[in-house]
C-alpha positions as CSV (number, residue, x, y, z in Angstrom):
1,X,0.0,0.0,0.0
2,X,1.1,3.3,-1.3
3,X,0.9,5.9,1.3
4,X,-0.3,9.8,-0.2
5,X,0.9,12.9,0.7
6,X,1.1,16.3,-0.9
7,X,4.8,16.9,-0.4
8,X,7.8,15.0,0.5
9,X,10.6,16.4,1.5
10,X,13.8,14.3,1.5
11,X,16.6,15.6,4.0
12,X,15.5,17.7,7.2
13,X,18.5,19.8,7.0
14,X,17.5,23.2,4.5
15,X,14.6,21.0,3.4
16,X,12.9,21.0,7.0
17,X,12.5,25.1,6.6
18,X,10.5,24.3,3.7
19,X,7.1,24.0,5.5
20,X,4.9,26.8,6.4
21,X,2.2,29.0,6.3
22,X,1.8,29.1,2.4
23,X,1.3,25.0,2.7
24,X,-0.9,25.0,5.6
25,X,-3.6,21.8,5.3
26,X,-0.9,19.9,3.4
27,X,-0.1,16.9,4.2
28,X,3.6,16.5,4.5
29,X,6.4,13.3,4.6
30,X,9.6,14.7,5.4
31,X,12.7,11.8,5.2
32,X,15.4,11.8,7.4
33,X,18.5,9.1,7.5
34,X,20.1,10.7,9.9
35,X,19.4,13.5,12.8
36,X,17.3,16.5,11.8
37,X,19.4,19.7,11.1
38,X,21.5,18.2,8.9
39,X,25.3,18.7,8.7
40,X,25.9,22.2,9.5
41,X,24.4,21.4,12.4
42,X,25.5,18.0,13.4
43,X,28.4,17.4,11.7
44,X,29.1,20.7,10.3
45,X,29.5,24.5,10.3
46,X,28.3,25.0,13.4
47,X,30.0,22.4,15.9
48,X,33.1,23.0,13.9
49,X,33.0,26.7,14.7
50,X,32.2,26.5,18.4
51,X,35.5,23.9,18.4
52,X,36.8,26.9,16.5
53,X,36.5,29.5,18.5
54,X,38.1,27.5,21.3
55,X,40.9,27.3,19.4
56,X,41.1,31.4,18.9
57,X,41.0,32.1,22.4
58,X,43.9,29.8,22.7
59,X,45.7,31.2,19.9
60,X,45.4,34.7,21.7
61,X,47.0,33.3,24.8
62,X,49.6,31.9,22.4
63,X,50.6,35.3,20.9
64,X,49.7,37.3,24.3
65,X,53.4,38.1,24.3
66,X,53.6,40.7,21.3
67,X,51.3,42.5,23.3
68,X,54.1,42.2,26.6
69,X,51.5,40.1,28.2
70,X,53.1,37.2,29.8
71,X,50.0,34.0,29.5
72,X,50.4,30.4,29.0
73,X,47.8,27.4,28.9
74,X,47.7,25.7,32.2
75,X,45.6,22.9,31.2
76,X,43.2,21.7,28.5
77,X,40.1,20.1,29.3
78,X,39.1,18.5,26.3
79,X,35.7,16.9,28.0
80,X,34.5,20.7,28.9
81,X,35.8,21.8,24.6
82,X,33.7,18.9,23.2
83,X,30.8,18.8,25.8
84,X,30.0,22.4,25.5
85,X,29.4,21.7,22.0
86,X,27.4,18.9,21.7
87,X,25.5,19.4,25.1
88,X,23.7,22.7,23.1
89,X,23.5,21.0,19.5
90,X,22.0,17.1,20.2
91,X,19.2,18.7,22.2
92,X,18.5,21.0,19.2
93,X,18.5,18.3,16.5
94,X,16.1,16.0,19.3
95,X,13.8,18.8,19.8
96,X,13.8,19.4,15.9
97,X,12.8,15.9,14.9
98,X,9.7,16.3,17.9
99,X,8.5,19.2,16.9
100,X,7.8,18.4,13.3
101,X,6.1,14.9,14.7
102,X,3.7,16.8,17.0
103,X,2.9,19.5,13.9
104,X,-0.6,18.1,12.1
105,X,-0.5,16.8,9.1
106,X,3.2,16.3,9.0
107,X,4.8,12.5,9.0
108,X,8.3,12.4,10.3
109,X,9.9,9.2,8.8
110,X,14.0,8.0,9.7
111,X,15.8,6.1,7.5
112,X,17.3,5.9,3.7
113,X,15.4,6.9,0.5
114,X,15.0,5.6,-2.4
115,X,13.3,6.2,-6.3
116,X,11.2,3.7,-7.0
117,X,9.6,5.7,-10.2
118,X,9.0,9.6,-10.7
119,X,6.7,9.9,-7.8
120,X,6.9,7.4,-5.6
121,X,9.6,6.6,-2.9
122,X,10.2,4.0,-0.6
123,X,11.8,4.4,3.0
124,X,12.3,1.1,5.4
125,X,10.3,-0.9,3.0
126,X,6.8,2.1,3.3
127,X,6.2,3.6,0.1
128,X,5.1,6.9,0.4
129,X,4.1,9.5,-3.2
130,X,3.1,13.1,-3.5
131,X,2.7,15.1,-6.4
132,X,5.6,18.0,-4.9
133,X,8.7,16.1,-4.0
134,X,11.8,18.1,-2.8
135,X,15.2,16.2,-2.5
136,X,17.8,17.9,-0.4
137,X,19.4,15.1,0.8
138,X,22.9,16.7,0.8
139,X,26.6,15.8,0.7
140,X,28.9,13.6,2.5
141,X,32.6,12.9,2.7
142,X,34.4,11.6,0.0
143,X,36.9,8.5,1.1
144,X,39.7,8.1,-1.4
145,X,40.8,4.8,-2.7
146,X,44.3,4.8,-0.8
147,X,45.8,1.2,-0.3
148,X,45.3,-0.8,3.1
149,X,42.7,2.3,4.2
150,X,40.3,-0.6,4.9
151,X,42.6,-2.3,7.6
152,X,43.0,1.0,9.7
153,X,40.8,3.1,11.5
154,X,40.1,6.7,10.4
155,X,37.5,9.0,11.1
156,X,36.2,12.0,8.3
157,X,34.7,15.4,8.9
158,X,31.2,13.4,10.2
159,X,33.3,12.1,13.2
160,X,36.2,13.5,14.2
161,X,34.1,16.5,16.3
162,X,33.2,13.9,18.3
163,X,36.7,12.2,19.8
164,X,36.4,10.9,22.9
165,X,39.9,12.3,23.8
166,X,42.3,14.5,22.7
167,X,44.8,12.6,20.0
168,X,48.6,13.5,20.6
169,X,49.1,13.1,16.7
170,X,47.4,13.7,14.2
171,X,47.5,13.3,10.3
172,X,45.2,15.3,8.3
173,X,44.5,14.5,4.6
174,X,43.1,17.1,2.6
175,X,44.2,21.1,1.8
176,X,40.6,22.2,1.5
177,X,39.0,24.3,3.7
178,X,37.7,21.2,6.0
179,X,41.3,20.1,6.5
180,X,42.4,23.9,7.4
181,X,39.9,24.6,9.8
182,X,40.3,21.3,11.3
183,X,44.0,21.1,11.8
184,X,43.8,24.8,13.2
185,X,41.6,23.5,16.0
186,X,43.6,20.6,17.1
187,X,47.1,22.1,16.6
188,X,46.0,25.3,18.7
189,X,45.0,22.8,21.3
190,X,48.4,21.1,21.3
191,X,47.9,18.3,19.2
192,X,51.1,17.5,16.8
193,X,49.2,17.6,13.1
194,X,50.5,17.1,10.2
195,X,48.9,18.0,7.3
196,X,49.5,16.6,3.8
197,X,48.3,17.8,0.7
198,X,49.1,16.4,-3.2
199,X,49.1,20.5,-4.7
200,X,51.3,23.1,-3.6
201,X,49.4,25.5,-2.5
202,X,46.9,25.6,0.5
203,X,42.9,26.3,-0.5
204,X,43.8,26.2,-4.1
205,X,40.6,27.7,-5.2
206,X,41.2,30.8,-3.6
207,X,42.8,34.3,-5.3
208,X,46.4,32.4,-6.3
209,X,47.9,35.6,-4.0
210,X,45.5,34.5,-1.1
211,X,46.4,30.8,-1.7
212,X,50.2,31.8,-1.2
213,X,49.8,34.1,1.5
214,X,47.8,30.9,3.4
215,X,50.0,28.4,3.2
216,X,53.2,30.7,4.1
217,X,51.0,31.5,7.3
218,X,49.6,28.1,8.3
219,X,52.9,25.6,9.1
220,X,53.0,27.5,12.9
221,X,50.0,25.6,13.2
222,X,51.2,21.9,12.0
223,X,53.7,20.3,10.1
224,X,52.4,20.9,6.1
225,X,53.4,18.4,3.3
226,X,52.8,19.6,-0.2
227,X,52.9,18.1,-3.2
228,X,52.9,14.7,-1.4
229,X,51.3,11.6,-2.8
230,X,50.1,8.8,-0.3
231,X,51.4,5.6,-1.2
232,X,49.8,3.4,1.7
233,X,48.4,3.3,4.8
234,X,48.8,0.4,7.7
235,X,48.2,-0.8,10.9
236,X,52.1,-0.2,13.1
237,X,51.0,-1.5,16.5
238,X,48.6,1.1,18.1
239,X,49.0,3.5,15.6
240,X,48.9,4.2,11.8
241,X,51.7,4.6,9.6
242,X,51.3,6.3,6.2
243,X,53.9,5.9,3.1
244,X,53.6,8.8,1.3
245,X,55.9,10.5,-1.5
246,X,57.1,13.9,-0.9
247,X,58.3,15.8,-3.4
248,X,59.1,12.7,-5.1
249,X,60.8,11.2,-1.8
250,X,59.9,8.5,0.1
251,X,58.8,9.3,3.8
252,X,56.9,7.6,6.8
253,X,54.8,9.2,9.0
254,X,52.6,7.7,12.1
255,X,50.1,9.0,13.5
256,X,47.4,8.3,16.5
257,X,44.3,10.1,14.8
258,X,44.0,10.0,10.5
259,X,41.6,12.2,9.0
260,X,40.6,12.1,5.6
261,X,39.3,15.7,4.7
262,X,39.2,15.1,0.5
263,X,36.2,17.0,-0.6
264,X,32.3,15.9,-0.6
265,X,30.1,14.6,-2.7
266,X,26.5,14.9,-3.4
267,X,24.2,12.0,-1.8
268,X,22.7,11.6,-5.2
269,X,23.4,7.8,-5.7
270,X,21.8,6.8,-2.7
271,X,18.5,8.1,-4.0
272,X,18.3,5.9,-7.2
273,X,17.0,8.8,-9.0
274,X,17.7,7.0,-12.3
275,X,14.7,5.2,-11.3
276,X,12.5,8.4,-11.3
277,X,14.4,10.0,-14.4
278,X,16.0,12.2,-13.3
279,X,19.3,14.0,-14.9
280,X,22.4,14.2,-13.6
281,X,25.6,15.8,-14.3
282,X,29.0,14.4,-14.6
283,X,30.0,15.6,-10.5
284,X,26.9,13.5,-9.4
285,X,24.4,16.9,-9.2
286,X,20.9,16.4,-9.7
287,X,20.9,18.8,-13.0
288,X,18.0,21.7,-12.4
289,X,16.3,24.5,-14.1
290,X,16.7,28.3,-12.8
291,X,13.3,27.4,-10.4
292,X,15.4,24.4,-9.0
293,X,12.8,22.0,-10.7
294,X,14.8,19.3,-11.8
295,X,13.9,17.5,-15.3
296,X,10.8,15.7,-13.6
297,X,8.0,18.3,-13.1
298,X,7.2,18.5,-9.7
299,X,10.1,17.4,-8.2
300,X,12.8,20.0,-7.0
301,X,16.2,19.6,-5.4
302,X,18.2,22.1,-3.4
303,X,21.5,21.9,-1.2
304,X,24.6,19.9,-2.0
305,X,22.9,17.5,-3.6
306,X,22.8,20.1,-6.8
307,X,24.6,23.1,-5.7
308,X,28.2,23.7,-6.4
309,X,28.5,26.0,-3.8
310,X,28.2,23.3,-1.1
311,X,27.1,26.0,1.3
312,X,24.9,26.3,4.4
313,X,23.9,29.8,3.2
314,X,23.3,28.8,-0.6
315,X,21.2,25.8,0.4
316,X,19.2,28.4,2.9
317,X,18.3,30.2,0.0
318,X,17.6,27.4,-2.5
319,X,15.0,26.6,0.1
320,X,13.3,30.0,0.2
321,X,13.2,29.9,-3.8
322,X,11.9,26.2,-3.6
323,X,8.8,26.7,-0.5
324,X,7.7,29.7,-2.7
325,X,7.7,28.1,-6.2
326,X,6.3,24.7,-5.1
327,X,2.8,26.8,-3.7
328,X,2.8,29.6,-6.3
329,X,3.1,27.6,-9.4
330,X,1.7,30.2,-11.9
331,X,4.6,32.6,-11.0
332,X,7.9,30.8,-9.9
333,X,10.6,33.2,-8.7
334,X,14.3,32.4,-10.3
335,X,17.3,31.0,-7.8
336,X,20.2,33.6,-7.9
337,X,23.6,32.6,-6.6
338,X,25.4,35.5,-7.8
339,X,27.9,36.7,-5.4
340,X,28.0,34.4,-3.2
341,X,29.9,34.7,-0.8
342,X,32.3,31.9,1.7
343,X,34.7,32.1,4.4
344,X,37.2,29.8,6.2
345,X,37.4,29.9,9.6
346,X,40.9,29.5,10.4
347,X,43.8,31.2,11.0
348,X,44.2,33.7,8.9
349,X,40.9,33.6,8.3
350,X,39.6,33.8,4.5
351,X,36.5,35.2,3.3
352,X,36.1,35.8,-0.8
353,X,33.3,36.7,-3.2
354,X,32.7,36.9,-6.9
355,X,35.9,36.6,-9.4
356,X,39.5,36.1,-8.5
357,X,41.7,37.1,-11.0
358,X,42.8,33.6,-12.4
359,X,39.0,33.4,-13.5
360,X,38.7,37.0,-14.3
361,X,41.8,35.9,-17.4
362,X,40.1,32.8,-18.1
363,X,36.8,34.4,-18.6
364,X,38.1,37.3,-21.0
365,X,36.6,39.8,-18.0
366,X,38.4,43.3,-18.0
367,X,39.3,44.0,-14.7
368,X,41.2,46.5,-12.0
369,X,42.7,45.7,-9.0
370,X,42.6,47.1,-5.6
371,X,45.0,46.0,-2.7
372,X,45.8,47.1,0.8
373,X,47.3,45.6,3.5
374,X,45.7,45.7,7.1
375,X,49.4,47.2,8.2
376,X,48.3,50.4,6.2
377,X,45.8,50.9,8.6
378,X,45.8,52.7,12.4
379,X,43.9,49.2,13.5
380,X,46.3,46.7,11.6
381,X,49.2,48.2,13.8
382,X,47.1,48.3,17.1
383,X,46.6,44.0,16.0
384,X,50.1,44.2,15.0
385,X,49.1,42.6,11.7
386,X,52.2,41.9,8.8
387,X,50.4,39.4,6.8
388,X,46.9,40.3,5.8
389,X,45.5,42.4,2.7
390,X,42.3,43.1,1.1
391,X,41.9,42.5,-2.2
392,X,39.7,44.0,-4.9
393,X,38.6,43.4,-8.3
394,X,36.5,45.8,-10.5
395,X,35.2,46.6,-14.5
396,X,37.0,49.5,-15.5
397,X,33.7,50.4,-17.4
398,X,30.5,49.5,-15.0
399,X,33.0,50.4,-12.5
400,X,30.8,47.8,-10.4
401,X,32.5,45.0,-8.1
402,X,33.6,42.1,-9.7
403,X,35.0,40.2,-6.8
404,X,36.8,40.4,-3.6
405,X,39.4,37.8,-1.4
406,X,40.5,38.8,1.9
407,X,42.7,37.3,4.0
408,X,43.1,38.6,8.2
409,X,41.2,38.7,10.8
410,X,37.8,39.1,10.8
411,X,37.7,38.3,6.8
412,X,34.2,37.5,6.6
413,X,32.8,40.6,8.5
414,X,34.9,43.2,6.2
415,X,33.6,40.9,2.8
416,X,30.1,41.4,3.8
417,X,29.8,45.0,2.5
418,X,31.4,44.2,-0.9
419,X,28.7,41.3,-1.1
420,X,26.0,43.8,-0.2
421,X,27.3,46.3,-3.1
422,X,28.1,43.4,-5.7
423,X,24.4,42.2,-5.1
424,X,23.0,46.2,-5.3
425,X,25.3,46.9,-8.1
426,X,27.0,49.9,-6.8
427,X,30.4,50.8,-8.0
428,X,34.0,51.4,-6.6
429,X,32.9,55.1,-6.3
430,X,29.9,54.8,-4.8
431,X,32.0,52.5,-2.0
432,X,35.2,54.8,-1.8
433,X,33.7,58.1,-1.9
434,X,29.8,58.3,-0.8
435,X,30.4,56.1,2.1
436,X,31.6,57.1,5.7
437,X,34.1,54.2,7.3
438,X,34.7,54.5,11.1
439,X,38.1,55.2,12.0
440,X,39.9,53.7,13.6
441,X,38.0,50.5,12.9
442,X,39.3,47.6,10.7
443,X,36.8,48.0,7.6
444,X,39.5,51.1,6.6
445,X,41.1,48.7,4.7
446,X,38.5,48.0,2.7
447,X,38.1,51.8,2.1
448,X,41.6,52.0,1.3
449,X,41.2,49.0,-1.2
450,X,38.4,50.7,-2.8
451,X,40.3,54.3,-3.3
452,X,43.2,52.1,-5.3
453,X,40.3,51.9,-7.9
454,X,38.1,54.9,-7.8
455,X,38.2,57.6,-9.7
């Protein structure tokens, strides 16, 4: 027996804000393998940033000295880092899940999807259909085929938050922006990392200058590999040892802790959307049109399971575009993921919008540039800041924003603004001139970016 409903919702991450007052006396199935709220908030952006900012605080105490203050860490309580996490998240995800059960006309059901034709699905052997179906079952880590990686133990983004203790070493594989803001936590805590990465740069899609800059500034965190190949990985008594090549050279490494931080990929196999018809491009992404409908009318997917962007924020607003075209069907609103903005919260921090200049070339884009470093302003020297910079890009004709990568502190409060005028379309003299910038506040180096362009 096929169960109806009017929409079903697969993933209770961005797809559980999908509900409301435009689909009240709907009757609604929302799927859920895991624990509501998804990654960013179970496995994700947010636990990782509370670990984070643990690992600031520490890093202030470990560069209290520039400042002639004499501090050191007495002692580091790993319980009281990890528990202060989860003991505000779990209950969030728990009260999440109950709410939606109590709600009328809404079926919460737990466990793995799966297309059994366009419009019907079947989850722990119930098959459920609806006319509206919304997939935004997301991403999740990508293992790499490395030799003898199934006789050791290793953990990925989805589990390493959650270590019972605090490892002495760790190995970290992966130079993306999970393996940076990862190591950063650990190694501020004390843990020896070692981070090894096949390219020779750090965060590789980043501005190449705010690539460089990165990985000159992040080895007084961890011991960094680049351009290392790994060879093989083995069981050496109670720990791991890992074969690698560096540079060409042979080299081995143990380790108490490995992490495998190489990328994410979209959950779209799991769904057997073949099944329903559904296209898919070459990465895995369910393909979709600018409403987010994919090639099957009436069935829409948001998140990492389509979006490149594999962002909390993007997949927020996918949602918002999705609730409103799935109950006004006569005049669907476009999704619009221009200038969208990221950050990395590490250390420096990273923060970039629109174009860098590799794709600026690549594209044919005219462009100008406008740099400053934070040192050229009365705040950098109060932070005693040498390494950060803003940087600018701009249409010498529109004279409009065409993207901006800064690296410093406090990166992805200063990019807000230039996301705010890229989205607005004002231009370099709007920014520069018609704009008042508190001194002696940090954002005066994103004036003093801005007046390297303006007329």
């Amino acid at each position: 027996m096929t169960q109806a409903f009017d929409l079903i919702i697969v993933g209770a991450g961005s797809g559980n804000t999908i509900p409301g007052p435009e689909h009240a006396g709907w009757k609604i199935a929302i799927i859920e393998k895991e624990t509501f709220g998804g990654t960013c908030l179970n496995r994700g952006c947010i636990p990782s940033k509370m670990l984070i900012h643990a690992a600031d605080v520490a890093e202030t105490i470990h560069t209290a000295a520039t400042f002639g203050l004499a501090a050191q860490i007495a002692h580091t309580d790993w319980d009281r880092i990890i528990s202060r996490v989860w003991q505000r998240i779990d209950p969030i995800a728990a009260a999440g899940a109950q709410w939606r059960q109590s709600q009328p006309d809404m079926t919460v059901f737990t466990g793995e999807a799966h297309f059994l034709d366009a419009k019907t699905l079947e989850v722990n052997g119930q098959r459920l259909s609806a006319p509206h179906i919304v997939l935004a079952a997301g991403s999740r880590p990508a293992v790499p085929a490395i030799p003898g990686l199934e006789q050791v133990p290793y953990h990925t983004s989805d589990t390493i938050m959650r270590l019972p203790s605090q490892p002495p070493r760790l190995v970290i594989l992966g130079g993306g922006y999970i393996g940076v803001e990862l190591g950063y936590f650990f190694g501020a805590l004390g843990t020896e990392v070692t981070l090894v990465h096949r390219g020779t740069h750090l965060l590789q899609r980043e501005d190449a200058e705010v690539s460089q800059r990165f990985t000159e500034c992040y080895p007084r965190h961890c011991t960094l590999l680049l351009s290392t190949q790994i060879q093989r990985v083995q069981p050496q008594g109670e720990a791991i040892a890992l074969d690698l090549l560096v540079d060409g050279s042979p080299r081995q490494i143990t380790c108490d802790v490995l992490l495998l931080a190489t990328g994410r990929i979209p959950n779209t196999d799991v769904l057997d959307v073949s099944k329903a018809g559904i296209a898919v491009s070459a990465q895995g992404r369910i393909v979709t049109n600018p409403f987010y409908e994919t090639t099957v009318p009436g069935i829409w997917a948001l998140g990492d399971i389509t979006n490149p962007h594999q962002l909390k924020h993007a997949a927020n607003a996918d949602a918002r575009v999705v609730a409103y075209n799935i109950a006004h069907p006569s005049s669907p609103r476009r999704g619009n993921d221009y200038a969208m903005p990221h950050a990395v919260f590490t250390s420096p921090q990273v923060a970039s919008v629109g174009l860098n200049e590799r794709e600026a070339q690549e594209q044919g884009v005219p462009y100008l540039v406008g740099k400053r470093a934070y040192s050229d302003t009365a705040y950098g020297w109060a932070i005693d800041d040498t390494t950060s910079f803003v940087k600018i890009l701009a249409h010498p004709h529109t004279r409009q924003v065409l993207g901006a990568h800064i690296i410093g502190p406090h990166a992805a409060l200063l990019l807000q603004p230039l996301v705010n005028a890229m989205r607005f379309g004002e231009t370099v003299e709007q920014l520069a001139h018609e704009t008042l910038y508190i001194h002696p506040a940090l954002t005066e180096v994103v004036e003093q970016a801005l007046l390297d362009i303006a007329m």
